[in-house]
C-alpha positions as CSV (number, residue, x, y, z in Angstrom):
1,X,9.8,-45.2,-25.4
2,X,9.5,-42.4,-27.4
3,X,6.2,-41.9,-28.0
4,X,6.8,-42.1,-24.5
5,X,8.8,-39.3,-23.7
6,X,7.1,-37.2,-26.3
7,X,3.6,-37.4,-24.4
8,X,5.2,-36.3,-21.1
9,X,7.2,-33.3,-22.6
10,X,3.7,-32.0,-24.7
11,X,1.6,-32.7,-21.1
12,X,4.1,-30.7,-18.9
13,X,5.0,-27.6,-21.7
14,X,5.0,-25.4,-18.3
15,X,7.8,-27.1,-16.9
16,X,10.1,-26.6,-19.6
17,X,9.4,-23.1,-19.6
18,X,11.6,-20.5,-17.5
19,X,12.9,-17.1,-17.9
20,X,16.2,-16.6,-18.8
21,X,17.6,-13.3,-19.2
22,X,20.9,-12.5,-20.4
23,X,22.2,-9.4,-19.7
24,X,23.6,-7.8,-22.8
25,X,27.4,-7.0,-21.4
26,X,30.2,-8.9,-20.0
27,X,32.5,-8.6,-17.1
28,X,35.7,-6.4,-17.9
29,X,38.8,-8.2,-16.6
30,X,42.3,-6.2,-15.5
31,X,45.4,-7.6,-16.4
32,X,47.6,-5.4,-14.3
33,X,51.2,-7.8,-14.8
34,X,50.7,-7.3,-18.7
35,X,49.8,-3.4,-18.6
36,X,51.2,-0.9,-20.2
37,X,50.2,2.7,-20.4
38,X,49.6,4.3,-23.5
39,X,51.9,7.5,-24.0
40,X,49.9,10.7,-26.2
41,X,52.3,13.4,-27.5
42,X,55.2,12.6,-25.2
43,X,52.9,11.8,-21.8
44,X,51.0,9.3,-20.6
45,X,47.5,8.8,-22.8
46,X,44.4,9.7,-19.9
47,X,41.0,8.3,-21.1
48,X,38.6,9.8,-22.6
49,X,35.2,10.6,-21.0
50,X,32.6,8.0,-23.3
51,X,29.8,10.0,-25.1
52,X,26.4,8.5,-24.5
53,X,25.0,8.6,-27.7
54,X,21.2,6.4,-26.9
55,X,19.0,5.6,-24.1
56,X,16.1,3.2,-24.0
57,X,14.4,1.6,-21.4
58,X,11.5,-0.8,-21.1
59,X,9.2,-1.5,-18.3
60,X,8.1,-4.7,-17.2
61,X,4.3,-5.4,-17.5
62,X,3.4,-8.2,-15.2
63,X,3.8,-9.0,-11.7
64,X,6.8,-10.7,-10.5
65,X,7.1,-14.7,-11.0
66,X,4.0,-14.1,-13.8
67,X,5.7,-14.3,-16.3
68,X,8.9,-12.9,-18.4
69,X,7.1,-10.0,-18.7
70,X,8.3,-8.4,-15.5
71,X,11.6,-7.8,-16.2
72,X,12.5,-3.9,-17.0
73,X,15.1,-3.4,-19.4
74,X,17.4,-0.3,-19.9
75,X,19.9,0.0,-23.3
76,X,22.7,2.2,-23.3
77,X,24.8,3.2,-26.1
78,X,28.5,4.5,-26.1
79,X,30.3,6.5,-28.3
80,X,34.1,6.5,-28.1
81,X,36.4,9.0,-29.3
82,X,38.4,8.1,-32.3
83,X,41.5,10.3,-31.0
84,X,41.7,7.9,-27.5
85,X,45.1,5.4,-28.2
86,X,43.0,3.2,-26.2
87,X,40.6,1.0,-28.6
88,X,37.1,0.7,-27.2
89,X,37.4,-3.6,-27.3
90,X,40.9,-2.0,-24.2
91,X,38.3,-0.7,-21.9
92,X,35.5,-1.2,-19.5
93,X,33.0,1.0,-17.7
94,X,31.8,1.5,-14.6
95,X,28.2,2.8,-14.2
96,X,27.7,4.4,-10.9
97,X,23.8,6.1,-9.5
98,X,24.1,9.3,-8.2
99,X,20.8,10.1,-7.6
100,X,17.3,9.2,-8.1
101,X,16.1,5.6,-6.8
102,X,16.7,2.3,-8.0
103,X,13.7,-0.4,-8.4
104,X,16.1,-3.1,-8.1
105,X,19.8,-3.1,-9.0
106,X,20.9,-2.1,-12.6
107,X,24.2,-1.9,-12.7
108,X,26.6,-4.2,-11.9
109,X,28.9,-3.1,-8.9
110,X,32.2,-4.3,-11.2
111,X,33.3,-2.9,-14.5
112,X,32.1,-4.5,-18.1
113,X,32.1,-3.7,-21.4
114,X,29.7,-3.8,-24.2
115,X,28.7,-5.1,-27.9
116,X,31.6,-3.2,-29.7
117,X,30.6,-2.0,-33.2
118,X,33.3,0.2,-34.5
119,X,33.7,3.3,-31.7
120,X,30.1,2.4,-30.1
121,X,29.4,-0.1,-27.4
122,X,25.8,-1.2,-26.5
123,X,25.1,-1.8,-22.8
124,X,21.6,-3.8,-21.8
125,X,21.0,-3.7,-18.2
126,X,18.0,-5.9,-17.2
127,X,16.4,-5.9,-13.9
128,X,13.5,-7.5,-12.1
129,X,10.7,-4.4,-12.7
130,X,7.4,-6.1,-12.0
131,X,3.8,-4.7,-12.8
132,X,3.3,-1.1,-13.7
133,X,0.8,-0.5,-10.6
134,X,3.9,-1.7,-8.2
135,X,7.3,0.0,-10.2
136,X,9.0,3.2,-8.6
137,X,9.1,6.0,-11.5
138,X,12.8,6.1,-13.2
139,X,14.6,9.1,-12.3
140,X,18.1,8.5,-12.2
141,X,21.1,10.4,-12.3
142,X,24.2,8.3,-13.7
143,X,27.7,8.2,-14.4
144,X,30.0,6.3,-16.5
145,X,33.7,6.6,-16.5
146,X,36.0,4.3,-18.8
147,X,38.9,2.0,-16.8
148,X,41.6,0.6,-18.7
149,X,43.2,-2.8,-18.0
150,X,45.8,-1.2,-15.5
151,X,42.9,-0.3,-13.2
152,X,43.4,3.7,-14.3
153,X,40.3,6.0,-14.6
154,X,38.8,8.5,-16.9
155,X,36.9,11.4,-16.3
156,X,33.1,10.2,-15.9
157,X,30.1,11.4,-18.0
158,X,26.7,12.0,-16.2
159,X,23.1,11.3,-18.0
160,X,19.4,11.1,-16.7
161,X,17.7,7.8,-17.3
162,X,14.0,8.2,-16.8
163,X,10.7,6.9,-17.8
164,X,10.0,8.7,-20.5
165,X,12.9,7.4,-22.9
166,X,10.8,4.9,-23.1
Protein backbone atom coordinates (compact mmCIF):
# COMPACT_ATOMS: atom_id res chain seq x y z
CA UNK A 1 0.00 0.00 0.00
CA UNK A 2 2.70 2.19 0.21
CA UNK A 3 4.67 1.63 -2.46
CA UNK A 4 1.39 2.30 -3.54
CA UNK A 5 0.67 5.61 -2.59
CA UNK A 6 4.25 6.69 -3.20
CA UNK A 7 4.03 5.83 -7.06
CA UNK A 8 0.90 7.99 -7.39
CA UNK A 9 2.19 11.06 -5.52
CA UNK A 10 5.84 10.94 -7.68
CA UNK A 11 3.47 10.33 -11.09
CA UNK A 12 1.09 13.39 -10.35
CA UNK A 13 4.01 15.97 -8.69
CA UNK A 14 1.80 18.66 -10.73
CA UNK A 15 -1.05 18.12 -8.69
CA UNK A 16 0.43 18.75 -5.44
CA UNK A 17 1.75 21.84 -6.67
CA UNK A 18 -0.22 25.32 -6.13
CA UNK A 19 0.66 28.75 -5.35
CA UNK A 20 0.17 30.04 -2.12
CA UNK A 21 0.93 33.45 -1.32
CA UNK A 22 0.79 34.85 2.07
CA UNK A 23 0.57 38.28 2.35
CA UNK A 24 3.08 39.64 4.77
CA UNK A 25 0.53 41.64 7.26
CA UNK A 26 -2.41 40.98 9.31
CA UNK A 27 -5.77 42.43 9.81
CA UNK A 28 -5.76 45.17 12.68
CA UNK A 29 -8.66 44.61 15.01
CA UNK A 30 -10.50 47.65 17.22
CA UNK A 31 -11.41 47.00 20.49
CA UNK A 32 -13.58 50.13 21.07
CA UNK A 33 -15.34 48.78 24.75
CA UNK A 34 -11.60 48.33 26.13
CA UNK A 35 -10.18 51.78 24.67
CA UNK A 36 -8.59 54.28 26.27
CA UNK A 37 -6.94 57.34 24.92
CA UNK A 38 -3.54 58.06 25.66
CA UNK A 39 -3.15 61.58 27.36
CA UNK A 40 0.55 63.62 26.22
CA UNK A 41 1.40 66.66 28.47
CA UNK A 42 -2.02 67.15 30.01
CA UNK A 43 -4.19 66.34 26.56
CA UNK A 44 -5.18 63.71 24.64
CA UNK A 45 -1.92 61.88 22.74
CA UNK A 46 -2.87 62.39 18.63
CA UNK A 47 -0.83 59.94 16.42
CA UNK A 48 1.88 60.35 14.88
CA UNK A 49 2.17 60.45 11.05
CA UNK A 50 4.52 56.81 10.26
CA UNK A 51 7.81 57.65 8.39
CA UNK A 52 8.22 55.34 5.43
CA UNK A 53 11.62 54.51 5.65
CA UNK A 54 11.84 51.47 2.34
CA UNK A 55 10.19 50.70 -0.71
CA UNK A 56 10.59 47.67 -2.85
CA UNK A 57 8.63 46.16 -5.39
CA UNK A 58 8.75 43.14 -7.60
CA UNK A 59 7.16 42.42 -10.83
CA UNK A 60 5.73 39.22 -11.76
CA UNK A 61 7.34 37.50 -14.84
CA UNK A 62 4.92 35.06 -16.29
CA UNK A 63 1.49 35.06 -17.44
CA UNK A 64 -1.29 34.59 -15.15
CA UNK A 65 -2.14 30.74 -14.03
CA UNK A 66 1.70 29.91 -15.52
CA UNK A 67 3.11 29.72 -12.76
CA UNK A 68 3.99 31.51 -9.23
CA UNK A 69 5.86 33.71 -11.15
CA UNK A 70 3.10 36.17 -11.84
CA UNK A 71 2.48 37.53 -8.77
CA UNK A 72 3.96 41.28 -8.27
CA UNK A 73 5.03 42.01 -4.89
CA UNK A 74 5.50 45.45 -3.19
CA UNK A 75 7.39 45.86 0.57
CA UNK A 76 6.88 48.65 2.61
CA UNK A 77 8.72 49.59 5.67
CA UNK A 78 7.55 51.85 8.67
CA UNK A 79 9.29 53.80 10.89
CA UNK A 80 7.48 54.97 14.10
CA UNK A 81 8.38 57.72 16.24
CA UNK A 82 9.79 56.81 19.63
CA UNK A 83 8.03 60.05 21.28
CA UNK A 84 4.22 58.50 20.10
CA UNK A 85 2.63 56.93 23.86
CA UNK A 86 1.18 54.67 21.40
CA UNK A 87 3.59 51.48 20.88
CA UNK A 88 3.73 50.47 17.18
CA UNK A 89 2.47 46.55 18.15
CA UNK A 90 -1.20 49.61 19.50
CA UNK A 91 -1.69 50.55 15.91
CA UNK A 92 -2.74 49.76 12.47
CA UNK A 93 -2.56 51.47 9.08
CA UNK A 94 -4.63 52.20 6.45
CA UNK A 95 -3.06 52.48 2.97
CA UNK A 96 -5.14 54.49 0.70
CA UNK A 97 -4.18 55.27 -3.65
CA UNK A 98 -4.55 58.59 -4.44
CA UNK A 99 -3.36 58.55 -7.75
CA UNK A 100 -1.83 56.63 -10.40
CA UNK A 101 -3.45 53.18 -11.46
CA UNK A 102 -3.67 50.04 -9.86
CA UNK A 103 -2.87 46.58 -11.85
CA UNK A 104 -4.98 44.72 -9.47
CA UNK A 105 -5.75 45.58 -5.84
CA UNK A 106 -2.78 46.14 -3.38
CA UNK A 107 -4.03 47.25 -0.52
CA UNK A 108 -6.47 45.86 1.59
CA UNK A 109 -9.63 48.17 1.90
CA UNK A 110 -9.37 47.48 6.12
CA UNK A 111 -6.63 48.43 8.36
CA UNK A 112 -3.52 45.97 9.34
CA UNK A 113 -0.41 46.04 10.81
CA UNK A 114 2.90 44.82 10.07
CA UNK A 115 6.09 42.56 11.19
CA UNK A 116 7.10 44.82 14.21
CA UNK A 117 10.80 45.00 14.85
CA UNK A 118 11.47 47.56 17.43
CA UNK A 119 9.82 51.11 15.99
CA UNK A 120 9.67 49.59 12.27
CA UNK A 121 6.90 47.52 10.74
CA UNK A 122 7.27 45.68 7.38
CA UNK A 123 4.24 45.68 5.12
CA UNK A 124 4.26 42.97 1.88
CA UNK A 125 1.49 43.58 -0.31
CA UNK A 126 1.18 40.95 -3.06
CA UNK A 127 -0.96 41.13 -5.99
CA UNK A 128 -1.78 39.15 -9.14
CA UNK A 129 0.88 41.17 -11.72
CA UNK A 130 1.12 38.78 -14.68
CA UNK A 131 3.76 38.91 -17.62
CA UNK A 132 5.80 42.01 -18.17
CA UNK A 133 4.41 42.45 -21.90
CA UNK A 134 0.67 42.68 -20.16
CA UNK A 135 1.42 44.78 -16.62
CA UNK A 136 0.31 48.55 -16.39
CA UNK A 137 3.60 50.72 -15.41
CA UNK A 138 3.53 51.49 -11.40
CA UNK A 139 2.90 54.96 -10.74
CA UNK A 140 1.17 55.45 -7.66
CA UNK A 141 0.59 58.07 -5.28
CA UNK A 142 -0.14 56.61 -1.65
CA UNK A 143 -1.06 57.40 1.71
CA UNK A 144 -0.79 55.83 4.99
CA UNK A 145 -2.26 57.11 8.19
CA UNK A 146 -1.93 55.15 11.67
CA UNK A 147 -5.51 54.17 13.55
CA UNK A 148 -5.47 53.27 17.08
CA UNK A 149 -7.67 50.68 18.58
CA UNK A 150 -10.50 53.36 19.45
CA UNK A 151 -10.95 53.80 15.65
CA UNK A 152 -9.02 57.55 16.04
CA UNK A 153 -6.84 58.81 13.05
CA UNK A 154 -3.43 60.31 12.49
CA UNK A 155 -2.31 62.60 10.07
CA UNK A 156 -1.38 60.46 6.84
CA UNK A 157 1.96 60.43 5.02
CA UNK A 158 2.07 60.38 1.12
CA UNK A 159 4.88 58.30 -1.03
CA UNK A 160 5.26 57.42 -4.74
CA UNK A 161 5.48 53.72 -5.42
CA UNK A 162 6.75 53.10 -8.96
CA UNK A 163 8.56 50.80 -11.09
CA UNK A 164 11.77 51.75 -10.68
CA UNK A 165 12.18 50.86 -6.85
CA UNK A 166 12.51 47.91 -8.14
Amino acid sequence: MKTLLLAACLACPLLAHACLFAPGYQRFKPALASFESRTDHGGVALLPAPRVNAIHVARGTASPGASCDDAGSLTLELDWPKASPYKLREVGFYFRILGGKEPDQIFPLEPVSGTVEGQRARFVFIWLDGHPSRQTPLNLDVEVFAVNKGLEIGPSRRFRVTDAMR
